[in-house]
C-alpha positions in Angstrom: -2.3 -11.4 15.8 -5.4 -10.0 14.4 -6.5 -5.9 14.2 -8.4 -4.7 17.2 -10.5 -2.7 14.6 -11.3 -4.0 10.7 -9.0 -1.8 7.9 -9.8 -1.3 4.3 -6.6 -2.0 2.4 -6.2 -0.8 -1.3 -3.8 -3.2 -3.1 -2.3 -1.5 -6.1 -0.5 -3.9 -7.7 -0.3 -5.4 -11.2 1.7 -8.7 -10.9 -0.8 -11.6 -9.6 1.5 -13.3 -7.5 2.8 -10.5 -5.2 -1.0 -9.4 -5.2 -2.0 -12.5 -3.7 1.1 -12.6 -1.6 -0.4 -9.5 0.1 -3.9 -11.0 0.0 -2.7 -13.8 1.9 -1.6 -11.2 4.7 -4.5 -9.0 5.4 -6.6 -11.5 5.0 -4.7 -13.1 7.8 -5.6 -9.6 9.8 -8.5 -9.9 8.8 -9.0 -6.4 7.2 -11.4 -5.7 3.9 -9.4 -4.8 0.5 -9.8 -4.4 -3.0 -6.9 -4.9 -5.5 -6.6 -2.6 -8.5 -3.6 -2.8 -11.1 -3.1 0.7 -12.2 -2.6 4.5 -10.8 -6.1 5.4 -12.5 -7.5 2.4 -11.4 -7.0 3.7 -7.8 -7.6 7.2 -8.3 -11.0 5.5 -9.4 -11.3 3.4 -6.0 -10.9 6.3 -4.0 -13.4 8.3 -5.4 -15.7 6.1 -3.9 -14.3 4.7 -1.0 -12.0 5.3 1.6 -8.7 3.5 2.1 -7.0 3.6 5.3 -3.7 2.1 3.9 -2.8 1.3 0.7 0.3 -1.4 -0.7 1.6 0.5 -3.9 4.0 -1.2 -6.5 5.7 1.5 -7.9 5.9 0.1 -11.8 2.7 -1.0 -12.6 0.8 -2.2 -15.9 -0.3 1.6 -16.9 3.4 2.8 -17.2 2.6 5.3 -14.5 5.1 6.2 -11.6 3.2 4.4 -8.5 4.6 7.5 -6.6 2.4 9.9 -8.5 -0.5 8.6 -5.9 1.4 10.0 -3.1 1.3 13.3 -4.8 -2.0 12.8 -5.1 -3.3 12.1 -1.8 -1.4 15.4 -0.5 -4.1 17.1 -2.2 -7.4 15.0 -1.2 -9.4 16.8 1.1 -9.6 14.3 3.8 -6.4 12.6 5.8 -3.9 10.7 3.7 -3.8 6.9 4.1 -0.8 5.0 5.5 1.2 3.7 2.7 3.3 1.1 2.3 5.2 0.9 -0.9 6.1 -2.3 -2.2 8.4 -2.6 -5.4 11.3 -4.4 -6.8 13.1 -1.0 -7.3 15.5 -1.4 -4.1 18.2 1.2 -3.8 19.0 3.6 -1.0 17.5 6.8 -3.5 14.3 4.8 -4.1 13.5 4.2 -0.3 14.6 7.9 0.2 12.4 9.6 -2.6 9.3 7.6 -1.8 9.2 8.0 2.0 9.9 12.3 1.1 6.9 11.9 -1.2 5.2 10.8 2.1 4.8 7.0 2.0 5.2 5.3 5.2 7.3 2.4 4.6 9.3 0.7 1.7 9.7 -2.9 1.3 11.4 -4.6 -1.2 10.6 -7.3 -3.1 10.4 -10.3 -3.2 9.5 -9.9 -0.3 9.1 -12.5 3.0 5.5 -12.7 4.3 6.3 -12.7 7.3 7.9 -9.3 7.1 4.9 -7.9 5.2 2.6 -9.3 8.0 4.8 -7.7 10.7 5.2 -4.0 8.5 1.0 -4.2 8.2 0.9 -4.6 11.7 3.5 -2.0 12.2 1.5 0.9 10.0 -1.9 0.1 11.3 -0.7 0.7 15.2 1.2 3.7 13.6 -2.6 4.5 12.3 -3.9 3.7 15.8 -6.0 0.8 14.1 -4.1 -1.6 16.6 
């Protein structure tokens, strides 16, 4: 299943393997991304683009709290992207604190691409991108 309309994805993720693991997926949808491996890295990104979902790992190579960006996008001036956080931080309080920070979804990983496929899908109808 491909996206009726083209999304641009930001990957923030510091471990190559899941980031090509995602990769593999939206380039499957056929959607545009960029990966970046740190918090500031994708403060950067979105300064100059805009993102209408992004993948966040939640420990990344900067030592910064991936959950600081959903703070963060609160206070942009234009509408959040979807987000989907991705992280090998699994328990019942880490799904509950990110998706009251105001991510979308929470997958853990390792994760099955099949299941990552199927949540993309899943957030871009959410977004109306589907």
């Amino acid at each position: 299943m491909t996206a009726s309309q083209s999304m641009n994805i930001l990957i923030v993720e510091d471990d190559v393997a899941d980031a090509t693991m995602v990769i593999t997926q939206v380039e499957a949808l056929g959607w545009s991304y960029r990966v970046v491996n740190t918090v500031q890295a994708a403060r950067a990104a979105f300064s100059n683009t805009a993102y209408d979902l992004v993948v966040l790992d939640r420990m990344l190579e900067d030592a910064e709290e991936g959950l600081e960006l959903l703070n963060w996008f609160k206070a942009l001036e234009s509408a959040a992207p979807g987000v989907l956080v991705a992280s090998r931080l699994g328990s019942s309080t880490d799904h509950v604190n990110a998706l009251d920070l105001g991510a979308d979804d929470y997958i853990n990983k390792p994760y099955d691409g099949e299941v990552l496929h199927a949540r993309l899908r899943a957030l871009a109808r959410r977004l109306g991108q589907l």
